[in-house]
N, C-alpha and C positions, 0 to 999 in steps of 0.2 A: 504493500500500500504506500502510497504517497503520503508523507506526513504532513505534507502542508496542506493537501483537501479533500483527503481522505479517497482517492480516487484507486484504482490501481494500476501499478507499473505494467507496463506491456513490456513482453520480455519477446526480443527481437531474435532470430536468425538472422548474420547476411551471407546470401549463397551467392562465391562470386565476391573476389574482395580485391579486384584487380583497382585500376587507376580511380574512374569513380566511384566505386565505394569508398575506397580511402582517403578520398581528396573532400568527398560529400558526405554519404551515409553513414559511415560509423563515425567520424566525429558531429554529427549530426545527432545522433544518436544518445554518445557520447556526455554529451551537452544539454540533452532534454531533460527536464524534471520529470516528465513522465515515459521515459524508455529508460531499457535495460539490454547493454550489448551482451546478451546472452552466451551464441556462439558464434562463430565466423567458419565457414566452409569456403576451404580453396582446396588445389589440389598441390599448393606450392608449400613446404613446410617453412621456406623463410620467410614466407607472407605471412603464414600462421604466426610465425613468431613475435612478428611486427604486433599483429594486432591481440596476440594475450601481453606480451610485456610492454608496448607502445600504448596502444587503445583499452587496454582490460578489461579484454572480453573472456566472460567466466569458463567459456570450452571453446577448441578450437576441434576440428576434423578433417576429413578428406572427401566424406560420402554424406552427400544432399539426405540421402534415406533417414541416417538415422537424427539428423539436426532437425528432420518435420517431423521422424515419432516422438522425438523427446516430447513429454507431456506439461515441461514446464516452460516448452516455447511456446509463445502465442501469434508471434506473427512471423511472414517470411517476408525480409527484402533481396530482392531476387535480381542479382548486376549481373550475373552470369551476359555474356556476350548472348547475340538473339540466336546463337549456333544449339543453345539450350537452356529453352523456356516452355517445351512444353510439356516433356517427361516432367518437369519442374510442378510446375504449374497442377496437373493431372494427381500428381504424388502428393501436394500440399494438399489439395481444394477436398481431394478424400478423405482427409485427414478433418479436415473441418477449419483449416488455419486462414487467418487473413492470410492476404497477399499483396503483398506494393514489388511491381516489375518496372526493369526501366525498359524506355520505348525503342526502337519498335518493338512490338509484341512477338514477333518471330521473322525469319530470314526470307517465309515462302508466304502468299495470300493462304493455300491451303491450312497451313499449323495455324493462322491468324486466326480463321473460323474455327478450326477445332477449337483454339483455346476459348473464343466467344460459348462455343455450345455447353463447356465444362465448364465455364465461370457459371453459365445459365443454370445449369442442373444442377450444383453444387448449391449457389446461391451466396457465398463467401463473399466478402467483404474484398472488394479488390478495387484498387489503384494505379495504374499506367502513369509511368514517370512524367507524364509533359510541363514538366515543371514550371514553364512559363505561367503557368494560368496559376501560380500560386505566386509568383513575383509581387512586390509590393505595388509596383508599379502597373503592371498591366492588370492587378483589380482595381485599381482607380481606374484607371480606360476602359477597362470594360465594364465597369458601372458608371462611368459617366456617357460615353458611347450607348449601351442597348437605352439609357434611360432619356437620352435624347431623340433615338429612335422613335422608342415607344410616344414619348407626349415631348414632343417639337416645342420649343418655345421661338416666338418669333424674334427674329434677331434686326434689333430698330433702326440700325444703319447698312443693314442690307441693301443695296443698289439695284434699282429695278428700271433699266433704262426707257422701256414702254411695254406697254399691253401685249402679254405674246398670249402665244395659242398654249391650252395646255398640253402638256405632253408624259403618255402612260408612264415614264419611268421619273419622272420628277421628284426627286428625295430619295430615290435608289440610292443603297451606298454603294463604295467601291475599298480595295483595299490594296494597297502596295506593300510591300516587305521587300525590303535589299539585304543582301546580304554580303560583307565583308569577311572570307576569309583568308588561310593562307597554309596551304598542301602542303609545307614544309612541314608542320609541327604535328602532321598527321604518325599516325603510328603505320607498319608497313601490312598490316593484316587488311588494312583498307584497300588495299591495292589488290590484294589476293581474292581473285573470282571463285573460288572454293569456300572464303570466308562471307565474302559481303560481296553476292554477284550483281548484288543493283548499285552499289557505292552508295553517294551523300543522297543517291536520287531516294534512298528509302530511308537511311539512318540518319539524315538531317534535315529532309524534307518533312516527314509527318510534324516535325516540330512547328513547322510552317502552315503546314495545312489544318493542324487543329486549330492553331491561333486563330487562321480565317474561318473554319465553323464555328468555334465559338464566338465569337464579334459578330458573325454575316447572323448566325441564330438561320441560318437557312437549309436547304440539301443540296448540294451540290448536285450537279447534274451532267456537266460536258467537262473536258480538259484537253488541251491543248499542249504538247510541249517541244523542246528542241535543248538540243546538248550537245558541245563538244565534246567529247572525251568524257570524263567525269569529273573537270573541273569547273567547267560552265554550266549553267541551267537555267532556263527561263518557261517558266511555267503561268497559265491561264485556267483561273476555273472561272466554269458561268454555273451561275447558281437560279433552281426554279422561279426565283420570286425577280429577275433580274438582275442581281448583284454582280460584280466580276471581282477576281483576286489574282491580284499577278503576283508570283516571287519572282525574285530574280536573286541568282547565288553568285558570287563570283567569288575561287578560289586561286586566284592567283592575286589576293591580297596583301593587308598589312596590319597587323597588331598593333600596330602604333597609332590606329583611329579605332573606332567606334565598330563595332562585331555588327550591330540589328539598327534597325532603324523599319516600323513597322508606322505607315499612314492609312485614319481612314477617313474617307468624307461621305457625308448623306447629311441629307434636309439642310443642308445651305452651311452646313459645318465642317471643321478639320481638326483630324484630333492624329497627331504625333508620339509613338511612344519611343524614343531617340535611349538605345540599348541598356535600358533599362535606369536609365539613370532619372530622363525627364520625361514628364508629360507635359506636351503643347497643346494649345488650344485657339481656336478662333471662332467665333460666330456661335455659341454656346451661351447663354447667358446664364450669369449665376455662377460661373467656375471659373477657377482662377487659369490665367492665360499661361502659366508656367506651375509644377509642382516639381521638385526636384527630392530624390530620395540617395538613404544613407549607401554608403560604400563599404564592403566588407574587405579586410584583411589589406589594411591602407596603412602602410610603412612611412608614409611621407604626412601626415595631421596636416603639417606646418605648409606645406602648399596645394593652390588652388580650392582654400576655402571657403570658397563661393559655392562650390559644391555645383551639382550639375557638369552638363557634358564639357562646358570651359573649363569646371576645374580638374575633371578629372583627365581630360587631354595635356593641363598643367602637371599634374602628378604622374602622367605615364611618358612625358617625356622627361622628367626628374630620373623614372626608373630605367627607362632605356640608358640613359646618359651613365648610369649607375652599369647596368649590366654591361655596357660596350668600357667602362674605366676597367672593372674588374672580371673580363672576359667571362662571364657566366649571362648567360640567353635569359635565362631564369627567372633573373630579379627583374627583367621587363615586368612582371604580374604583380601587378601591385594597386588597392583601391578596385576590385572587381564588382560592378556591379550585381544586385540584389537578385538573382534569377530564382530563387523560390525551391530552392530546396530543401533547407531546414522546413520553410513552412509546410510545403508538401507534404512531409511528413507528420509535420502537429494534426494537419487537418485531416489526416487517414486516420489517426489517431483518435479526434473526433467523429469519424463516421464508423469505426469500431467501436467507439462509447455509446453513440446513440445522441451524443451532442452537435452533431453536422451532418450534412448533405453530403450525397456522393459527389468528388470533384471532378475525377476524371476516371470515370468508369470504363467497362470494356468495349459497350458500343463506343460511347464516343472514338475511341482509339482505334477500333476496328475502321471505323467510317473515316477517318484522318489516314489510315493506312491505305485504304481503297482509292482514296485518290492520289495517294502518291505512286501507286500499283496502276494506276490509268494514265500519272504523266509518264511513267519508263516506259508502257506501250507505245502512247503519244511519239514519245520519242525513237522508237526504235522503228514504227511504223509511218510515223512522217503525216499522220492524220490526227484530228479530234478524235476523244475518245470517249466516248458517253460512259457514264457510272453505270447503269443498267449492262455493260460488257465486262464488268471486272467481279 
């Protein structure tokens, strides 16, 4: 039990304790007044090490089996690469254990519905990593975005040059996402068609393509795409009610700016969420034109504390300057913004108490996969590709 609210510890598995587990989940975990790093399952015994003498987690193992019979786990979080998630998944959900998996849900469309039908028939409390949607930032945008949607308020210096005709799609939103990477800092299993035969177009796009279902509130319906190689990507969904949502990736970028940069407009408004750091605003009334949020694991306090994407472009060239003095790549990371991982987890946390809503359930994730599974069609076949084909 919790001694502060009388609540009880949830006592965690993490299966899979490779770079994101250990960078996010268990000290994550760690950290929580209501979790317990119970055990940690890898198959690497110096990683095990790491995380009983580094992380103090109470068991460590080799085999997923017996870390879901234990009867004094309660829940799995499940990093394991999507090479296996659904022996995983199948062996928890019989068990009766919550489950938080990171995204994608698996490597094929095929294991993605299996695992939808066993989350169904189980009924198990489960969570799909898209961490954004728990970002502090993008729940302000997307409570201020659907809530503008829903009841418009008219915006009084709105310019209305004369009388036009009206026209069916007027207040339709729309949605832009860019994206700023850079393929050097990739690991080499991304490369490997054995391991990840779709690339970023699966393992970095459904991050993208939830974002726009959950803002559009719509169903996607057509997608369009096109790719070099698998460093570029530029992707179009049209959604039944009108909407479109374009990503666009590009990995032959630079760490030294801003990762995301997600716009959306409808009913005469713009709402900006600039990588997680600020939400912009225009033609919204009632909401502040700027909100700017905190930065985690920020080595430099003492500059760029204006805070927002000025200052945190002031503290990432402090640390570039820093890592290129003292030859280490490393200490560029520094001041990261908020991407919602810790919270992710409090609020799964909450939907296994019975105190929250599900965040990011298995449909949602299934239907964010299918359309990333309709733009690597798109692209390979050089046509739209309706969601009714996937």
């Amino acid at each position: 039990m919790n001694p502060q609210n009388g609540t009880k510890l949830l006592r965690f598995a993490v299966i899979g304790c490779g770079a994101v587990a250990q960078a996010q989940h268990i000290p994550n975990i760690v950290r929580s007044p209501r979790m317990v790093l119970h055990t940690c399952v890898d198959l690497d015994e110096a990683v095990l090490a790491k995380c009983r003498e580094v992380s103090g987690a109470l068991h460590v193992r080799t085999d997923f089996q017996g870390a879901i019979d234990d009867s004094e786990v309660d829940v799995i979080c499940l990093a394991t690469t999507e090479k296996l998630r659904l022996p995983v998944i199948e062996y928890a959900a019989k068990a009766g254990k919550a489950i938080y998996v990171e995204k994608p849900l698996a490597k094929t469309l095929q294991e993605t519905i299996e695992i939808q039908k066993v989350v169904h028939t189980s009924g198990v409390p489960f969570f799909v990593g898209h961490n954004r949607r728990c970002s502090p930032a993008m729940l302000d945008a997307h409570r201020i975005f659907r809530e503008h949607m829903k009841n418009p308020k008219p915006c009084p210096w709105r310019w209305r040059r004369e009388v036009l005709p009206a026209l069916p799609e007027d207040g339709t939103p729309s949605v832009s996402v860019r994206i700023n990477d850079d393929w050097y800092s990739w690991k080499a299993w991304v490369l490997d068609k054995s391991h990840a035969p779709h690339g970023p177009m699966l393992f970095e796009m459904t991050h993208f393509t939830d974002i726009c279902n959950w803002f559009l509130d719509d169903e996607p319906v057509e997608v369009f795409a096109m790719e070099t190689g698998i460093l570029n990507q530029a992707v179009i969904i049209r959604y039944r009610g009108g909407a479109l949502a374009t990503i666009s990736i590009g990995s032959n970028g630079s760490f030294g700016y801003c990762k995301e940069l997600y716009e959306f407009t409808g009913n005469g408004a713009y709402l900006a969420v600039d990588h997680m750091l600020e939400v912009r605003t225009a033609g919204i009334e009632g909401v502040p034109s700027t909100i700017t949020y905190p930065m985690v694991q920020d080595r430099h306090p003492q500059i760029g504390t204006e805070g927002g994407v000025s200052g945190w472009l002031a503290k990432k060239r402090a640390a570039c300057d820093e890592a290129t003095a003292r030859h280490d790549p490393a200490l560029q990371f520094t001041a990261e913004p908020d991407k919602g991982h810790a919270c992710a987890l409090e609020r799964f946390v909450d939907q296994i108490l019975g105190q929250g809503p599900e965040v990011c359930g298995v449909d949602s994730s299934v239907l964010a996969t299918r359309v990333a599974f309709a733009a690597i069609r798109s692209a390979q076949e050089h046509r739209p590709v309706a969601l009714s084909e996937i």
